[in-house]
N, C-alpha and C positions, 0 to 999 in steps of 0.2 A: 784508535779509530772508533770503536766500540762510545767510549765517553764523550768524542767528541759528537757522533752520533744523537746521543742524549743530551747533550748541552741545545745542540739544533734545535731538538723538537722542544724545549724545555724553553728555548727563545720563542718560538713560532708561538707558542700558547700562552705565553706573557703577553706578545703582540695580538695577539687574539684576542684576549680578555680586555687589553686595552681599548681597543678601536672600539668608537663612539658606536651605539646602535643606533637604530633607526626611532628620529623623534620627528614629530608631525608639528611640532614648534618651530623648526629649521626652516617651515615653507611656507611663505609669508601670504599668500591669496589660496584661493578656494581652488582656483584651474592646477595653480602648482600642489598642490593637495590631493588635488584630483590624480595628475600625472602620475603624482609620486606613488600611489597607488596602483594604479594600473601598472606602472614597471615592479610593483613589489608582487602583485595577482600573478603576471606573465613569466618573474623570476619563481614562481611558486614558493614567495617566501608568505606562505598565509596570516602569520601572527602580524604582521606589519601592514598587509594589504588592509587587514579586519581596522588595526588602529585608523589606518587612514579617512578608510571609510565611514567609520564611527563619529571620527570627528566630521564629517561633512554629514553626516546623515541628520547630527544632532545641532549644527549652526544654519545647513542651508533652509531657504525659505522653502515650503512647498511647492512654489512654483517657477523656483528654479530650476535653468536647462538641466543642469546637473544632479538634480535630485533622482530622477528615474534611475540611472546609470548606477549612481550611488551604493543603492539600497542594492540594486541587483549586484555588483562585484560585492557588497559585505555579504550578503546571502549568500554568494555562492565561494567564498572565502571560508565563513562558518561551516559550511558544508565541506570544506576540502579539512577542514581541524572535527569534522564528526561532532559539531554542535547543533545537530539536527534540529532543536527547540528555539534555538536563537536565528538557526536560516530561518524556518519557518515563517518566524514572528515579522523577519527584515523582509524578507518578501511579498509577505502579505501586507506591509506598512506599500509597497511601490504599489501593488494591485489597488489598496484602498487611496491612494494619494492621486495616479496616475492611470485609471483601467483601462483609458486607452490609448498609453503608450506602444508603440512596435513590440516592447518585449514583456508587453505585460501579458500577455497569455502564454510564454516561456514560464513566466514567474510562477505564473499560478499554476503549472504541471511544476511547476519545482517544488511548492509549498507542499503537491500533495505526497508528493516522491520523498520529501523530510521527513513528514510524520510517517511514512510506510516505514522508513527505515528505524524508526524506533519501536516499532514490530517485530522483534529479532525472529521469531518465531511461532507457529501456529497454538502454539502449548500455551503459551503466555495470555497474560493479560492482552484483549482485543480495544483498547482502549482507544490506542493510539494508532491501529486499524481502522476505528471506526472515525477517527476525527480524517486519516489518510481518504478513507471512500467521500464524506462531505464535502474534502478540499477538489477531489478528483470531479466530482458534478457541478461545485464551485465554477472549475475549468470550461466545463461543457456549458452549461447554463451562462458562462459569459463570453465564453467567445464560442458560438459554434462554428464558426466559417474557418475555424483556425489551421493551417496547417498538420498541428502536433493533436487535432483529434482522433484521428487513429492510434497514436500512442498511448493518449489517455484512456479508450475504451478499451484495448489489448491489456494493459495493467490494472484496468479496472476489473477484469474477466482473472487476471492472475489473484490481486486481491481475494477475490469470489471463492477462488478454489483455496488459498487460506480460513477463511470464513467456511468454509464446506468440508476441511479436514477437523477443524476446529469441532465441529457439532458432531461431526463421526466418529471421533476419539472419544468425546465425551461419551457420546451413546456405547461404544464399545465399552467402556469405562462400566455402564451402569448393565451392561449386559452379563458381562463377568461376575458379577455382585449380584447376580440376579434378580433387578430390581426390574422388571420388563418395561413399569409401565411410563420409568422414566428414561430407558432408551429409547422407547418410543419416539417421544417427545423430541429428541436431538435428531436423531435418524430421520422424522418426517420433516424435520427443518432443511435438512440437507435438501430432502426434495421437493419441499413446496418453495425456498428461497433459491436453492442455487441448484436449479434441476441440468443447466447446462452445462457444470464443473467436471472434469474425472471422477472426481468421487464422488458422483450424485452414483454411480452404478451400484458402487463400491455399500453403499448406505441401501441402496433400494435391497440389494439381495441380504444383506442381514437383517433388515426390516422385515424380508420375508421369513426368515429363523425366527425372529424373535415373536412374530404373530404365531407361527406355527409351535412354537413351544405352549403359548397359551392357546392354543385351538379357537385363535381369529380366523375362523375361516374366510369370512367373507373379506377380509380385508386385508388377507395375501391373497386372494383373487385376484382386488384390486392393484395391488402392489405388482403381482405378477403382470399385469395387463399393461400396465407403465412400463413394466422394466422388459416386454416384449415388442411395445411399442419401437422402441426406442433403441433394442441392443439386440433381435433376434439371433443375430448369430454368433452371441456372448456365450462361451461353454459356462462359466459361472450361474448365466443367467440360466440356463436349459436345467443345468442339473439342480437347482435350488426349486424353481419351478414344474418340473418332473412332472410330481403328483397332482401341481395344483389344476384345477378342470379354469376355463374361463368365467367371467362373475355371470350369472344370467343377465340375459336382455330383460332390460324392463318394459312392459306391457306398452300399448302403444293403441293412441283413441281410435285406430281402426281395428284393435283385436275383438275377438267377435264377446258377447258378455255369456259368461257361464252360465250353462242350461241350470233349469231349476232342478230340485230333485222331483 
C-alpha cells in the first residue's frame, strides 16, 4: 500500500512537470491577452498575470482602450511578487500616458505606497522614503478632488513620524558620544519639520537635556515654552522642565524708555 502510495504521487508530479505552462503566444489578439490576464490576476497566479501584461504593455498603442487597464494589473501583479521598483515604474508609465483615467489617481497612491515599501525601516537609508513622500504630493497635486485623499494625507502623516524617528535616533546617537552640538541639529529637525509627529515630544524633551548639559539657557527656555505649549500635561515634559523659569518677554514699543542715570 505504502509503494503503491508513492508510485501515485511519483505519477501526479510527472504530470505536473509535464503540463504546458502558461504562454502569451497561445492568444492570438490583444483582448484575448487581456482576458488571459485578468483570470491569471484573479487566480493569483502573479508570474503569468505580470507576462501577460507585459506583453500588452510593450505592443499596445498609447492610446489604446486597453492600455490604462494594462499597466495597472502589471503594477499591481509586480506588487503581489514584492517588486516594488518595477510596480512603481508600470504605474507611473498609466499616470504619465493616461492622468486622466478613472484609475489613475488609484495609480498614483500606489506608486507612492511602492516606494514606501522599499523603506523597510526608519534605521535605513531614507532614500526611497524620500522619492515615497514626492510620489505621495505627486497624488495630491494631481488629483485633489480624489476620493483616496484622505488616505494619501493619513500615510503621508505616518511617513512624517518615520522621518521624525529617523532624526531622533540619530540625535540620540550623537548625544551618547557627547557630541551635543550635533544632536542638536537632528533633534531641532524633528521640531522645526515634523513638529506634529509622536516623537516631536519625545525629541523636544531631550533637546531640553542636551541644551541643559551645555548651560543653553536661553534656548531650553525656549524649548520648554514649545513643549508646554503643546503637552502641558506631559509628566516627561514637567519633570524635564522643572527648573526651567519661561524665556522673558521681549520689550514692547509701548514699554516706558529707561530713566537716565
Amino acid at each position: 500500500m505504502h509503494l503503491r502510495s508513492i508510485s501515485l504521487v511519483a505519477l501526479l508530479l510527472v504530470a505536473a512537470a509535464c503540463r504546458p505552462g502558461f504562454r502569451v503566444d497561445n492568444f492570438p489578439t490583444s483582448e484575448a491577452i487581456f482576458e488571459a490576464g485578468v483570470t491569471e490576476f484573479e487566480a493569483r497566479r502573479w508570474e503569468n498575470a505580470a507576462l501577460a501584461f507585459e506583453r500588452l504593455t510593450s505592443t499596445l498603442s498609447p492610446r489604446d482602450s486597453l492600455i490604462a487597464t494594462s499597466y495597472w494589473y502589471l503594477g499591481r501583479a509586480q506588487q503581489q511578487r514584492r517588486e516594488w521598483l518595477l510596480a512603481a515604474q508600470s504605474l507611473q508609465r498609466l499616470v504619465d500616458l493616461v492622468p486622466t483615467d478613472t484609475i489613475a489617481d488609484e495609480a498614483a497612491l500606489e506608486i507612492a505606497r511602492s516606494y514606501r515599501r522599499l523603506w523597510r525601516k526608519p534605521s535605513l537609508d531614507a532614500q526611497y522614503g524620500e522619492t515615497a513622500l514626492a510620489a505621495y504630493r505627486q497624488m495630491l497635486g494631481l488629483y485633489p478632488t480624489s476620493p483616496l485623499i484622505a488616505d494619501a494625507e493619513r500615510e503621508i502623516r505616518e511617513l512624517d513620524e518615520w522621518f521624525a524617528i529617523k532624526n531622533y535616533e540619530v540625535g540620540l546617537h550623537y548625544a551618547r558620544r557627547k557630541a551635543p552640538d550635533s544632536a542638536i541639529i537632528y533633534l531641532r529637525t524633528v521640531l522645526d519639520t515634523y513638529p506634529e509627529t509622536p516623537t516631536a515630544r519625545r525629541a523636544g524633551v531631550k533637546l531640553v537635556e542636551v541644551y541643559q548639559s551645555i548651560r543653553y539657557a536661553q534656548e531650553a527656555q525656549e524649548t520648554c515654552a514649545w513643549l508646554r505649549d503643546r503637552y502641558a500635561d506631559d509628566a516627561d515634559v514637567r519633570d524635564q522642565c522643572s527648573g526651567v523659569s519661561p524665556p522673558a518677554a521681549a520689550p514692547t514699543s509701548a514699554s516706558p524708555a529707561p530713566s537716565a542715570p
